[in-house]
C-alpha positions in Angstrom: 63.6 6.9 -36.8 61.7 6.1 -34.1 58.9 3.4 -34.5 55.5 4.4 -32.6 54.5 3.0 -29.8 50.9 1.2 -29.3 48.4 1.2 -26.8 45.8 -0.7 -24.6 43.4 1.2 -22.2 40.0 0.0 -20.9 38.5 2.4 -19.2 36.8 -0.1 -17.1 39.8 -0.8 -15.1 40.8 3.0 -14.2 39.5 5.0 -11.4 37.3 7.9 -12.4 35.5 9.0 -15.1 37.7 8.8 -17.6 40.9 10.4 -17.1 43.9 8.8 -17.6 47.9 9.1 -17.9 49.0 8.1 -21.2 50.9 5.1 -20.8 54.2 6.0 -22.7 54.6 9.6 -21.2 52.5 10.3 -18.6 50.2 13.2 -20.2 46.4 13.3 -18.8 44.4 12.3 -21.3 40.7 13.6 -20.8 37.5 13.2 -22.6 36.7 16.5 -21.3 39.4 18.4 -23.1 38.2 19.0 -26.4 40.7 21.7 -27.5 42.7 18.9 -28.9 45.8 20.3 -27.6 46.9 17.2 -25.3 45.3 14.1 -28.1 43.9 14.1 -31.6 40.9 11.0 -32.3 42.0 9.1 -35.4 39.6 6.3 -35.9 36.2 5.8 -34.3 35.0 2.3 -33.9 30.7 2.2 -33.5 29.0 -1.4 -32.3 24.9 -1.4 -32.7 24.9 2.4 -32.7 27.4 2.5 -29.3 31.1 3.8 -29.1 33.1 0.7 -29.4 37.0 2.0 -29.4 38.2 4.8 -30.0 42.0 5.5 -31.4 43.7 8.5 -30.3 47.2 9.9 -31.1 48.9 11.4 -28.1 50.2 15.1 -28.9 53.1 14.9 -26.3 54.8 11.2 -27.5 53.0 10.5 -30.6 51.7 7.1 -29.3 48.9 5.6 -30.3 46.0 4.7 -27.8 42.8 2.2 -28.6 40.5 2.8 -25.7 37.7 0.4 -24.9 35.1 0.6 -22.1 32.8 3.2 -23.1 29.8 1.5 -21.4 31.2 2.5 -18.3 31.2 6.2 -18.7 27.5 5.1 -20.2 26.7 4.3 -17.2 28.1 6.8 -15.1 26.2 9.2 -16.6 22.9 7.7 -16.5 23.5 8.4 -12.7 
């Protein structure tokens, strides 16, 4: 069996607004899909009301991905 694989991404050091290629398999992962087709959230992490991380579950591989960085994406749409 096949053990899963974890994760790092902080969205801080990607271009955009929050896309990104999952780092095991390469599938976009994009906050604007909410069909749930290409990730599924399994743990939210909240600091002083704010997204902290977020844990996702990759549909393709099955890896698991903790995303930090939220404030940028904050920001960005403050703009």
């Amino acid at each position: 069996m096949k053990q899963q694989q974890i994760f790092q991404v902080d969205l801080t050091k990607i271009d955009g607004v929050g896309d990104f290629p999952c780092p095991s398999c390469g599938q976009i992962i994009s906050p604007d899909d909410e069909s749930g087709a290409t990730y599924e959230i399994v743990d939210v992490k909240m600091k002083n009301d704010q997204l902290d991380k977020l844990v996702i579950v990759c549909n393709k591989c099955k890896s698991l991905i903790h995303i930090r960085g939220f404030e940028t994406l904050e920001q960005y749409e403050d703009r």
